[in-house]
C-alpha positions, -999 to 999 in steps of 0.1 A, spaced: -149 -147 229 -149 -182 212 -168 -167 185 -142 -142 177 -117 -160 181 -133 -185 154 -136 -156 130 -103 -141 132 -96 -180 123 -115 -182 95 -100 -148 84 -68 -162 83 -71 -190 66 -96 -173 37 -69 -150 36 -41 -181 31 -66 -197 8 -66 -161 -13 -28 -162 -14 -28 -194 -24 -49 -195 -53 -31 -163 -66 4 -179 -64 -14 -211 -83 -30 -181 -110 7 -166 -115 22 -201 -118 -4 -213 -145 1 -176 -163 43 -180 -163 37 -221 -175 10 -211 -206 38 -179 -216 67 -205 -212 41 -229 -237 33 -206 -259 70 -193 -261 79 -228 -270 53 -235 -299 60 -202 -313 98 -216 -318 88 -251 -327 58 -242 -352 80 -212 -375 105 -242 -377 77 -268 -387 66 -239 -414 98 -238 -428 106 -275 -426 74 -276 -447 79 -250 -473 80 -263 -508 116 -268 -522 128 -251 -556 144 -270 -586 160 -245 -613 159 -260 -651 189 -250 -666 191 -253 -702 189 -245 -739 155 -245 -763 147 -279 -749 135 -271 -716 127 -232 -727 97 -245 -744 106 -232 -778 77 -232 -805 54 -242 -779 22 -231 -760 33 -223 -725 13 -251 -709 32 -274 -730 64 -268 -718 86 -290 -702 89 -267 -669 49 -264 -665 43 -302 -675 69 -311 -648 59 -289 -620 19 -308 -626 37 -341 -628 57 -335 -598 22 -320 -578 3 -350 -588 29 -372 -574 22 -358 -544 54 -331 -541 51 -296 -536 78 -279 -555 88 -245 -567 102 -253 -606 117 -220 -623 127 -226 -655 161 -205 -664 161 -225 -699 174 -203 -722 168 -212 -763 201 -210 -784 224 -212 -749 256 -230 -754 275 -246 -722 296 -210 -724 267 -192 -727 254 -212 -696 283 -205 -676 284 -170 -681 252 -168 -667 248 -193 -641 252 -169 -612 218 -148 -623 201 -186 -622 214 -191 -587 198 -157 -573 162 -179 -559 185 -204 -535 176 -236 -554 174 -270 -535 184 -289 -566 196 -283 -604 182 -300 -633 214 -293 -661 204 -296 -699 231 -281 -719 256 -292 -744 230 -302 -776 237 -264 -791 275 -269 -789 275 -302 -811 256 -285 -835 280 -262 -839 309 -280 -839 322 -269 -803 353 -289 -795 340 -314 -769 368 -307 -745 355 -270 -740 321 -284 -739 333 -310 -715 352 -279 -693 321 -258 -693 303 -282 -678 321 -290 -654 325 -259 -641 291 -251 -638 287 -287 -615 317 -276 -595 303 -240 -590 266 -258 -578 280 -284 -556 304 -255 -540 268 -241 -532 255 -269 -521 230 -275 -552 220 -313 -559 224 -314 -594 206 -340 -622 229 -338 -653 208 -349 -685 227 -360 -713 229 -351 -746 242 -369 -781 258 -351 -810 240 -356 -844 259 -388 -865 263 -362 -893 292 -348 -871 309 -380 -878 318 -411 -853 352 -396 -839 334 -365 -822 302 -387 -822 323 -407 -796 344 -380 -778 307 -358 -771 288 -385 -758 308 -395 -735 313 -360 -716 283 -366 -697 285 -403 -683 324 -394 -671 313 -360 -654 286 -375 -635 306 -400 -626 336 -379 -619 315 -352 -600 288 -380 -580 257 -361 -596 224 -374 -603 228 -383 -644 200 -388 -666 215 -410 -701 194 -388 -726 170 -362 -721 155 -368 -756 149 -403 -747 121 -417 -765 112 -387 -783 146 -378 -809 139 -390 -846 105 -400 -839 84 -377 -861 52 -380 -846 70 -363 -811 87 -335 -829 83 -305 -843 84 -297 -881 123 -288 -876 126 -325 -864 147 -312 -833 125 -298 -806 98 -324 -790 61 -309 -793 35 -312 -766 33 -351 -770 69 -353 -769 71 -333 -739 52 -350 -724 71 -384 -731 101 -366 -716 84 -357 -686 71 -390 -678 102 -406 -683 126 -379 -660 103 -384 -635 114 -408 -614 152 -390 -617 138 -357 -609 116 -371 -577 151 -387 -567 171 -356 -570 144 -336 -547 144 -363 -525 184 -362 -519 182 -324 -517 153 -327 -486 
């Protein structure tokens, strides 16, 4: 009778122990889906906290790579610059040759179509060319930085010079559209994108205007340091 009554003892509590170690089992099965439900939200977010950001060039002939090889364009010698400082970025180059600041804003919303972190703006050198009056120049362009920051765009304004043969008075009244926007507007403002490279022969092209691979190049190394800042403000 002891006996049995020892088994039906040992019954019970293997049977307890069972029940037990089941409720443990569905406890560790709920904790590991609750786990594995939060690193699925945490690791997308990580992925897209990582993903490379996009910068837009948005110019004339200058950035467009006119009479050059593609490599030795501005928008492919940046983009290697910018990966062998260590940055992973997306650079589409909307540089289009002959564009005007009107021409630019006419077609600004077509640029803005990939979502782009940050704006590098290159316009204005085709309008003192031509003789544009540097108020409409000055309007243009400001409108295209108003429509940008609206979007929430960080924008690098590089600036441009008219040619002396257009004479000191609009010589004066061109150059200084782009130091008052970007201070008006609180943009990022390169002084001159053809800095270091405009009248020096061995940099240009035979048409004396547009920078050849070497004078990309200059240009590139020189933005640099803006365009890493401008990416960095736009993180």
């Amino acid at each position: 009778m002891n006996l049995a009554i020892g088994q039906d003892r040992t019954v019970i509590e293997f049977t307890a122990l069972r029940t037990a170690i089941r409720r443990l089992s569905r406890g560790l099965v709920v904790a590991m889906v609750a786990l594995f439900g939060l690193f699925g939200a945490v690791l997308p977010a990580q992925a897209a906290d990582k993903s490379p950001q996009t910068i837009v060039l948005f110019g004339d002939s200058l950035m467009a790579g006119y009479g050059l090889a593609h490599d030795d364009g501005f928008a492919p010698k940046l983009q290697s610059a910018l990966k062998q400082a260590g940055h992973d970025v997306r650079v589409i180059n909307s540089s289009v040759s002959g564009d005007t600041s009107a021409a630019g804003l006419a077609r600004l919303d077509w640029a803005l179509v990939d979502k782009p972190d940050a704006v590098l703006l290159e316009l204005g050198a085709n309008d003192a060319l031509r003789g544009v009056e540097p108020a409409q120049t000055r309007d243009n362009l400001a409108k295209i930085i108003e429509k940008l920051r609206a979007q929430d765009v960080d924008v690098l304004l590089a600036g441009m010079m008219a040619p002396p043969n257009m004479g000191k008075a609009y010589g004066e009244e061109f150059n200084s559209i782009y130091p008052d926007l970007a201070g008006r507007y609180e943009v990022d403002f390169y002084p001159f994108f053809l800095d270091g490279v405009a009248a020096e022969p061995d940099l240009n092209q035979d048409d004396g205007m547009h920078p050849n691979a070497d004078g990309v190049a200059v240009i590139v190394e020189r933005i640099l340091p803006d365009v890493i800042n401008l990416l960095d403000d736009a993180s």
